[in-house]
C-alpha positions as CSV (number, residue, x, y, z in Angstrom):
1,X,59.1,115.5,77.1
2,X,60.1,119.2,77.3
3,X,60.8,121.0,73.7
4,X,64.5,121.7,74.8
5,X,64.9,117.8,76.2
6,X,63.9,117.0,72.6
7,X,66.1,119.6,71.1
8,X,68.9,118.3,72.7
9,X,68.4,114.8,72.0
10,X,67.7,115.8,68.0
11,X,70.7,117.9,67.9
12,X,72.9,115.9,70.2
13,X,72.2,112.6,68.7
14,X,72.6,113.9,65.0
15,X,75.9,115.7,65.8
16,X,77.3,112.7,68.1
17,X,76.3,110.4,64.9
18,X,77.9,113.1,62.2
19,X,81.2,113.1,64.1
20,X,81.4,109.0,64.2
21,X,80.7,108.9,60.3
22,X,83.5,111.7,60.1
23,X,86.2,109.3,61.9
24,X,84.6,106.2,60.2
25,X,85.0,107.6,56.2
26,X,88.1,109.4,57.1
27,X,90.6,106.8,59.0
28,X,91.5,103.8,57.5
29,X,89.4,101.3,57.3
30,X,89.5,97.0,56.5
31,X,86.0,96.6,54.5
32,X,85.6,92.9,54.1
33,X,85.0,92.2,50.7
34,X,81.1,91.0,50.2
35,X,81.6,89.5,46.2
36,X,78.8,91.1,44.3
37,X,77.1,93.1,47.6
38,X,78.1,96.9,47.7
39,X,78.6,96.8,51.4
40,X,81.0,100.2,51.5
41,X,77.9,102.3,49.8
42,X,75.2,100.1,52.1
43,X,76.9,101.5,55.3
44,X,76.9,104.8,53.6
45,X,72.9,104.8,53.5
46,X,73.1,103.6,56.6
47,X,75.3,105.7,58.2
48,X,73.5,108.5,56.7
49,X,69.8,107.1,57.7
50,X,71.2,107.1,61.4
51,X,72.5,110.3,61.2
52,X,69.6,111.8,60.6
53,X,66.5,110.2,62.5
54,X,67.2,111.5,65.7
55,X,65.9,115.0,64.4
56,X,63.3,113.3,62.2
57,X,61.9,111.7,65.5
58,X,62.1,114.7,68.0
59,X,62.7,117.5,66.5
60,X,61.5,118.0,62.9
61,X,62.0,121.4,62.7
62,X,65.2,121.2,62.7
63,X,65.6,119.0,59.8
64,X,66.4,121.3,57.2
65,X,69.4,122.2,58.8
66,X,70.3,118.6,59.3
67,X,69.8,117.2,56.2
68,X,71.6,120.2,54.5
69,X,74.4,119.7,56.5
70,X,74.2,115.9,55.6
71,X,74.4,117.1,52.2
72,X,77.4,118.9,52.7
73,X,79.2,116.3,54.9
74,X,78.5,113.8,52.5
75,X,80.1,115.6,49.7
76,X,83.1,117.2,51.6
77,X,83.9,113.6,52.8
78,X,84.7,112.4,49.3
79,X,86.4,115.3,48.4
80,X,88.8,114.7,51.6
81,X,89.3,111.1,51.1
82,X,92.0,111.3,49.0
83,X,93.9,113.3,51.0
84,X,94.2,111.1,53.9
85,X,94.5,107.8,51.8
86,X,91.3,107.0,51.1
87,X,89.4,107.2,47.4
88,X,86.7,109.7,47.5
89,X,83.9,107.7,45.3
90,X,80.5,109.8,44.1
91,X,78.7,106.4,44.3
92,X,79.4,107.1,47.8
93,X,77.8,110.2,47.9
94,X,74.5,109.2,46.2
95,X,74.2,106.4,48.9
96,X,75.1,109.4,51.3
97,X,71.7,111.1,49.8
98,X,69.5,107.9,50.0
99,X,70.4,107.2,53.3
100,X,69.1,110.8,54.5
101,X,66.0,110.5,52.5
102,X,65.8,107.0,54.1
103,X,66.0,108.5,57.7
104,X,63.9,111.3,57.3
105,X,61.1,109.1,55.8
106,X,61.7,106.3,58.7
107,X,61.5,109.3,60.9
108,X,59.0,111.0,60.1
109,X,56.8,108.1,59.8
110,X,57.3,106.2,63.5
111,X,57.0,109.9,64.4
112,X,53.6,110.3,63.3
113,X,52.6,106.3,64.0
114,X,53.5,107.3,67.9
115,X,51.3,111.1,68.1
116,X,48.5,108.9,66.2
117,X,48.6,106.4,69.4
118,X,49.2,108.8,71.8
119,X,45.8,110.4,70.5
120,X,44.3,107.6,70.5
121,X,45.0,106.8,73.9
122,X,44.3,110.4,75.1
123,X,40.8,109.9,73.2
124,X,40.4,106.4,74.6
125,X,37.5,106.7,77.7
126,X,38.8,105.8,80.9
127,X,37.1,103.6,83.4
């Protein structure tokens, strides 16, 4: 895959995910309520995570400028809530930070598992 296919995809993916987790914390939304289970902050890591791996898995380079943007989004996002009718919650934003970290390690890690293999292979004697 060319470097600006998987620049594309990094970027593209991260941005297309960034804007659905704007609309998603910022319209009105009918969380069904779990008892005990924090479901609101557990798709907040998640949301986050997904954000993210794109550029963790094609373009790591570029995942400083991601994940300081995350930072950002993630903080802006609770400081806008309450002004479209939602309540802007810090928990939030700490599971907003997890969820990066979560998605750069996932990343980073099937990132490396699939160069190893692809050595591997490479290395591998044909018959």
């Amino acid at each position: 895959m060319s470097f600006v296919a998987k620049q594309s995809i990094a970027f593209g993916g991260s941005l297309a995910l960034a804007l659905l987790i704007i609309w998603g914390t910022l319209t009105p939304q009918n969380i069904p309520d779990a008892g005990d289970l924090p479901v609101d902050k557990l798709l907040h890591a998640a949301a986050f995570a997904a954000y993210v791996l794109p550029t963790a898995l094609f373009y790591p380079r570029g995942l400083w400028f991601v994940l300081g943007f995350g930072v950002l989004l993630g903080a802006a996002i609770e400081l806008i809530q309450p002004a479209v009718g939602r309540s802007g919650d810090w928990a939030d934003f700490v599971a907003d930070i997890l969820g990066l970290a979560l998605g750069w390690s996932f990343g980073r890690t099937v990132a490396a598992l699939v160069r190893g293999k692809a050595r591997r292979d490479a290395d591998a004697p044909h018959s």
